[in-house]
C-alpha positions as CSV (number, residue, x, y, z in Angstrom):
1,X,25.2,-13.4,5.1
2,X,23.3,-16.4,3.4
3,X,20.5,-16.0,0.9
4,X,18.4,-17.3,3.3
5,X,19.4,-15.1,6.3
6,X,19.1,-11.7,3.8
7,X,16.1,-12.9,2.4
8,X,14.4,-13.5,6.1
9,X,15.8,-10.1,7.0
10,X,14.5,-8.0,4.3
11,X,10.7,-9.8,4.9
12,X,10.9,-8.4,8.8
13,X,12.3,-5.1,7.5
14,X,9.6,-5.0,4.7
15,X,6.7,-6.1,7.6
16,X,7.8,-3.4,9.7
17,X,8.4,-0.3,7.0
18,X,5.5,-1.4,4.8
19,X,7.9,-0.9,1.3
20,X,11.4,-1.0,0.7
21,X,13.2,-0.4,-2.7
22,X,15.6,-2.2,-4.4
23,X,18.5,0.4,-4.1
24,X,17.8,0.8,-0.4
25,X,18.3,-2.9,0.4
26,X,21.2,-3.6,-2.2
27,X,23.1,-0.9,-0.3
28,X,22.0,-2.5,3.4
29,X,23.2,-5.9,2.4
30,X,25.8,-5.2,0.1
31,X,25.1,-7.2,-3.0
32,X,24.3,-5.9,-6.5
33,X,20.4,-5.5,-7.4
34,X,20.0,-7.9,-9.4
35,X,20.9,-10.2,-6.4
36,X,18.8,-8.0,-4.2
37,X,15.8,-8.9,-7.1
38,X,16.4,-12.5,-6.8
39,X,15.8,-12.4,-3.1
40,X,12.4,-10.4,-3.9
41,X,11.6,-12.9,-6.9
42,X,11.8,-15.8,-3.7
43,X,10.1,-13.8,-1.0
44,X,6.8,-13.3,-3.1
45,X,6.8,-16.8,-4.2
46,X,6.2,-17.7,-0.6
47,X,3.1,-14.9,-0.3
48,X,5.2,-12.8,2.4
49,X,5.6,-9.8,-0.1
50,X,4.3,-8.0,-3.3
51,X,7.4,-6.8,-5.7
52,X,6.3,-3.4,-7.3
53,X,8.5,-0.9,-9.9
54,X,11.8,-0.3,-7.9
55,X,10.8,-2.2,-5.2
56,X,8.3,-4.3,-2.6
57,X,5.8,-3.7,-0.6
58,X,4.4,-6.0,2.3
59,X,2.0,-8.0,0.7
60,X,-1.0,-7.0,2.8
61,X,-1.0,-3.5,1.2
62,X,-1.8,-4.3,-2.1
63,X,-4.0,-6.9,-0.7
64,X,-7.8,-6.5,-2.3
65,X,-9.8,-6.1,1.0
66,X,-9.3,-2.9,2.2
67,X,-7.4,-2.0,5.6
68,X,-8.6,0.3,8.1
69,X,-6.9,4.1,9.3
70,X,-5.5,2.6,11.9
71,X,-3.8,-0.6,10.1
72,X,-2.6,1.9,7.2
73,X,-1.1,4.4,9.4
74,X,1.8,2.3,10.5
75,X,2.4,1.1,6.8
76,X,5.2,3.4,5.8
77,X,4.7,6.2,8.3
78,X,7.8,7.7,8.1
79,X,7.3,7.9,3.9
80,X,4.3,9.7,5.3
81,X,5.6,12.0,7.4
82,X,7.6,12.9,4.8
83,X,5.2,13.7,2.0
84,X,3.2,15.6,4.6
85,X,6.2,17.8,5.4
86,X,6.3,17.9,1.6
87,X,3.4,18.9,1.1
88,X,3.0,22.2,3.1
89,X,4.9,23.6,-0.6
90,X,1.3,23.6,-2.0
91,X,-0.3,25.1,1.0
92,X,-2.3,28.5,-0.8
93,X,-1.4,31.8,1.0
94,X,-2.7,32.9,3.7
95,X,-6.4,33.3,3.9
96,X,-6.6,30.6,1.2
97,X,-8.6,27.2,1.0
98,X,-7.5,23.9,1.2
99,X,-9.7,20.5,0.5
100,X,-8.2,17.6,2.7
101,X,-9.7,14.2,1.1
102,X,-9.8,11.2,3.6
103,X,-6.5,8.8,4.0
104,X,-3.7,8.5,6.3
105,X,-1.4,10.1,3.6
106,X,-3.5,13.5,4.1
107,X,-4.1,13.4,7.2
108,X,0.2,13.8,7.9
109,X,-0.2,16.9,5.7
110,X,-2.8,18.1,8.1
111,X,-0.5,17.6,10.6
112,X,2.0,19.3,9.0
113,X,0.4,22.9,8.7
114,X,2.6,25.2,10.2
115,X,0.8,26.6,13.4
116,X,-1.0,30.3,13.1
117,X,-1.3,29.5,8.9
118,X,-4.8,30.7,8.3
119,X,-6.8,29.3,5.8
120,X,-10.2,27.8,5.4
121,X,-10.1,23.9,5.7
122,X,-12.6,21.7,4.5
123,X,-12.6,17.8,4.9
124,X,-14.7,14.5,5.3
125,X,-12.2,12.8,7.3
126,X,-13.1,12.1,11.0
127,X,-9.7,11.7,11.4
128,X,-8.4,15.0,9.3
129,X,-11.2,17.1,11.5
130,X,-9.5,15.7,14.8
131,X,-6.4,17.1,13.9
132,X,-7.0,20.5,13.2
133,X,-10.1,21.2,15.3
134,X,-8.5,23.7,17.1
135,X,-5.5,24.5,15.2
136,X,-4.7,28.0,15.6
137,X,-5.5,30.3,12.3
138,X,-7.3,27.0,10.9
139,X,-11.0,27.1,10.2
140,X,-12.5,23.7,10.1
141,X,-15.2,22.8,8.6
142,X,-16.4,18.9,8.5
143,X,-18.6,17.7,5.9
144,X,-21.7,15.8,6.1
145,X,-22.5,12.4,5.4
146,X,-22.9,8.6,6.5
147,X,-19.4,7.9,8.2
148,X,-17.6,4.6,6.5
149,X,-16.1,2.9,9.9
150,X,-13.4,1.4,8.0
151,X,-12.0,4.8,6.7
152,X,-13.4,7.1,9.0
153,X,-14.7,9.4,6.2
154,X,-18.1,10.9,5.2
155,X,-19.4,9.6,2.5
156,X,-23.2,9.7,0.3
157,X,-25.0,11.6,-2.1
158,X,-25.2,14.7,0.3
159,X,-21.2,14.6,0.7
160,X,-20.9,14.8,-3.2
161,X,-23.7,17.4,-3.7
162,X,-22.4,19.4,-0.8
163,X,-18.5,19.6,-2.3
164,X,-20.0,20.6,-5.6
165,X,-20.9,23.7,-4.3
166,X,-17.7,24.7,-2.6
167,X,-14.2,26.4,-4.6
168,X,-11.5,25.6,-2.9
169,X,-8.0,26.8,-4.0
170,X,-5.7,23.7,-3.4
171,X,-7.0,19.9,-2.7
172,X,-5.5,17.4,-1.1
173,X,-6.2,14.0,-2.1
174,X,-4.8,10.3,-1.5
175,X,-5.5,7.4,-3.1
176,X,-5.7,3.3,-3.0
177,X,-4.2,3.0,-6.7
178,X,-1.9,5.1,-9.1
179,X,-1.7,3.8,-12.6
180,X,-1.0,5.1,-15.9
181,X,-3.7,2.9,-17.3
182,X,-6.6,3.9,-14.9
183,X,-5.3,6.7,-12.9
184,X,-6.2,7.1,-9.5
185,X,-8.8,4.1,-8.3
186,X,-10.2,2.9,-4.8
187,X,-11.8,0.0,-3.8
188,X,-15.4,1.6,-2.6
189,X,-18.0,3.4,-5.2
190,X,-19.1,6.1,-2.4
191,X,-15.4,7.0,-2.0
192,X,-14.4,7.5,-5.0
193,X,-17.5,9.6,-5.9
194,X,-16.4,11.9,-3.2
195,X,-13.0,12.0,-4.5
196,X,-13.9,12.5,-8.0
197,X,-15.8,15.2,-6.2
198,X,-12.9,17.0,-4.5
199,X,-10.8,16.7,-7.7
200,X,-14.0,18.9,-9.7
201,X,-13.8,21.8,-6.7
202,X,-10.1,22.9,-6.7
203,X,-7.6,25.1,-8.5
204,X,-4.9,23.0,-7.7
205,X,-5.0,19.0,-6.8
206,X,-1.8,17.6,-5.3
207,X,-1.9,13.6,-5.1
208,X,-0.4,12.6,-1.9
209,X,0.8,8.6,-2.4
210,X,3.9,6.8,-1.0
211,X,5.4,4.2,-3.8
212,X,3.1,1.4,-2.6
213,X,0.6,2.8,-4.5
214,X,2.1,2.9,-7.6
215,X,0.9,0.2,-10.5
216,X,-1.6,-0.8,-8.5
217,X,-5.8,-0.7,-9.7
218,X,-8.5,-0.7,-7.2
219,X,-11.9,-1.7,-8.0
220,X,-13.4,1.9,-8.7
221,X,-11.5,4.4,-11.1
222,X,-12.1,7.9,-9.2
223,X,-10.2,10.4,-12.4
224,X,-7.3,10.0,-15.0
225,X,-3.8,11.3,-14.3
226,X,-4.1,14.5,-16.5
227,X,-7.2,15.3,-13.3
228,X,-4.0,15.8,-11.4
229,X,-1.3,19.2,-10.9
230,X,1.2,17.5,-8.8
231,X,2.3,14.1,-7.2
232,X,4.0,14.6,-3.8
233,X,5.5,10.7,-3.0
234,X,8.7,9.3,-1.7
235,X,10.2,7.4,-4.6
236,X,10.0,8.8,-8.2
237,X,7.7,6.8,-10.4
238,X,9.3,5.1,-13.0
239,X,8.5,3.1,-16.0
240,X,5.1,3.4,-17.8
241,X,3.7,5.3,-15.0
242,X,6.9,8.0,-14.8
243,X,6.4,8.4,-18.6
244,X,2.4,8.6,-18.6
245,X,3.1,11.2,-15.5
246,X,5.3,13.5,-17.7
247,X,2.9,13.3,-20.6
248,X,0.4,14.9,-18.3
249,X,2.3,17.6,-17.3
250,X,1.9,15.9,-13.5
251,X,4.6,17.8,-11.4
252,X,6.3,15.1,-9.3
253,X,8.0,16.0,-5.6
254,X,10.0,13.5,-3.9
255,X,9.9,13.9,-0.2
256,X,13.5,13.7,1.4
């Protein structure tokens, strides 16, 4: 295969997937990774692609307007899946409470919650709410608040005041940005109070990001790394991020 053919196949791979790393595609085309990097080096000078630590990412996800629920559900959605499988290891006991913050990332671990689990769940996703209203041994309860249309999720002064009074033992978060400079960041003030919220009102806060999210900074810093117990993602970070992640303690679960 020519440069130029691999290079056009991994940009309709990436555009479909959302992300691919550089093992992943060394091992599809056969060529070494450094070959594999030259090819990303080329893609991203012609706009189609975004090269991140260990890999790319189509270049509309690290883009700086933000993307809808529906647009970021098919970015990566079986590195979702995966992390919300995953994720049911951090689910409390039964009886126990879980916090589901808004995103497409939580709302696969909401689907994931193995039917007749009982536990209280509390969210201010639309989209989260959907999915377990319902649910058998799930009991839902939606928060208040004026309802972003872009994200689907509730979001104001009375959403913040009215998670400040709740204790919830595990909380499920996602996020727009994962740094070791700035943490976790989004791009809209009101959501990232309410997620600097949810991180305040649990025992236990498991971070729920695919690799696209890694060394990238939104507008709006919502808490440093150390706010965080546990990363559940589908490529280990590595780099300044791995290293600031391990100086925090951060337990990090890669999703098979």
């Amino acid at each position: 295969m020519y440069a130029e053919e691999r290079q056009r196949a991994i940009s309709d791979l990436v555009a479909a997937r959302g992300r691919a790393s550089v093992t992943e595609l060394a091992e599809r085309y056969d060529v070494t990774p450094e070959t594999v990097r030259r090819d990303l080096d080329a893609l991203e000078r012609l706009g189609g692609v975004r090269r991140v630590h260990g890999g790319v990412v189509a270049a509309g996800v690290l883009a700086g307007a933000e993307s809808g629920v529906g647009e970021r559900e098919v970015l990566s959605a079986e590195a979702k899946r995966a992390i919300g499988e995953a994720a049911r290891a951090f689910l409390p006991p039964a009886g126990g409470s879980v916090l589901f913050d808004a995103g497409t990332t939580t709302i696969a671990a909401a689907r994931e919650i193995p039917a007749g689990h009982r536990l209280a769940a509390v969210t201010n996703s639309l989209a989260v709410a959907t999915t377990l209203a319902g649910r058998d041994g799930v009991e839902l309860r939606m928060l208040g608040g004026r309802i972003r249309g872009l994200t689907q999720a509730a979001v104001g002064a009375g959403t913040v005041a009215e998670i400040a009074g709740l204790h919830a033992d595990v909380a499920f978060l996602g996020t727009n940005g994962l740094s070791a400079r700035r943490g976790l960041s989004t791009p809209d003030a009101e959501e990232a109070a309410v997620k600097s919220a949810l991180l305040n009102a649990a025992d236990v806060v498991v971070l729920l990001a695919d690799a696209s999210k890694f060394d990238h900074e939104s507008l709006v810093s919502v808490g440093a790394l150390d706010r965080i117990d546990a990363l559940v993602t589908d490529v280990a970070p590595v780099g300044e991020l791995g290293a600031a992640l391990a100086e925090h303690d951060v337990t990090v679960v890669v999703a098979p």
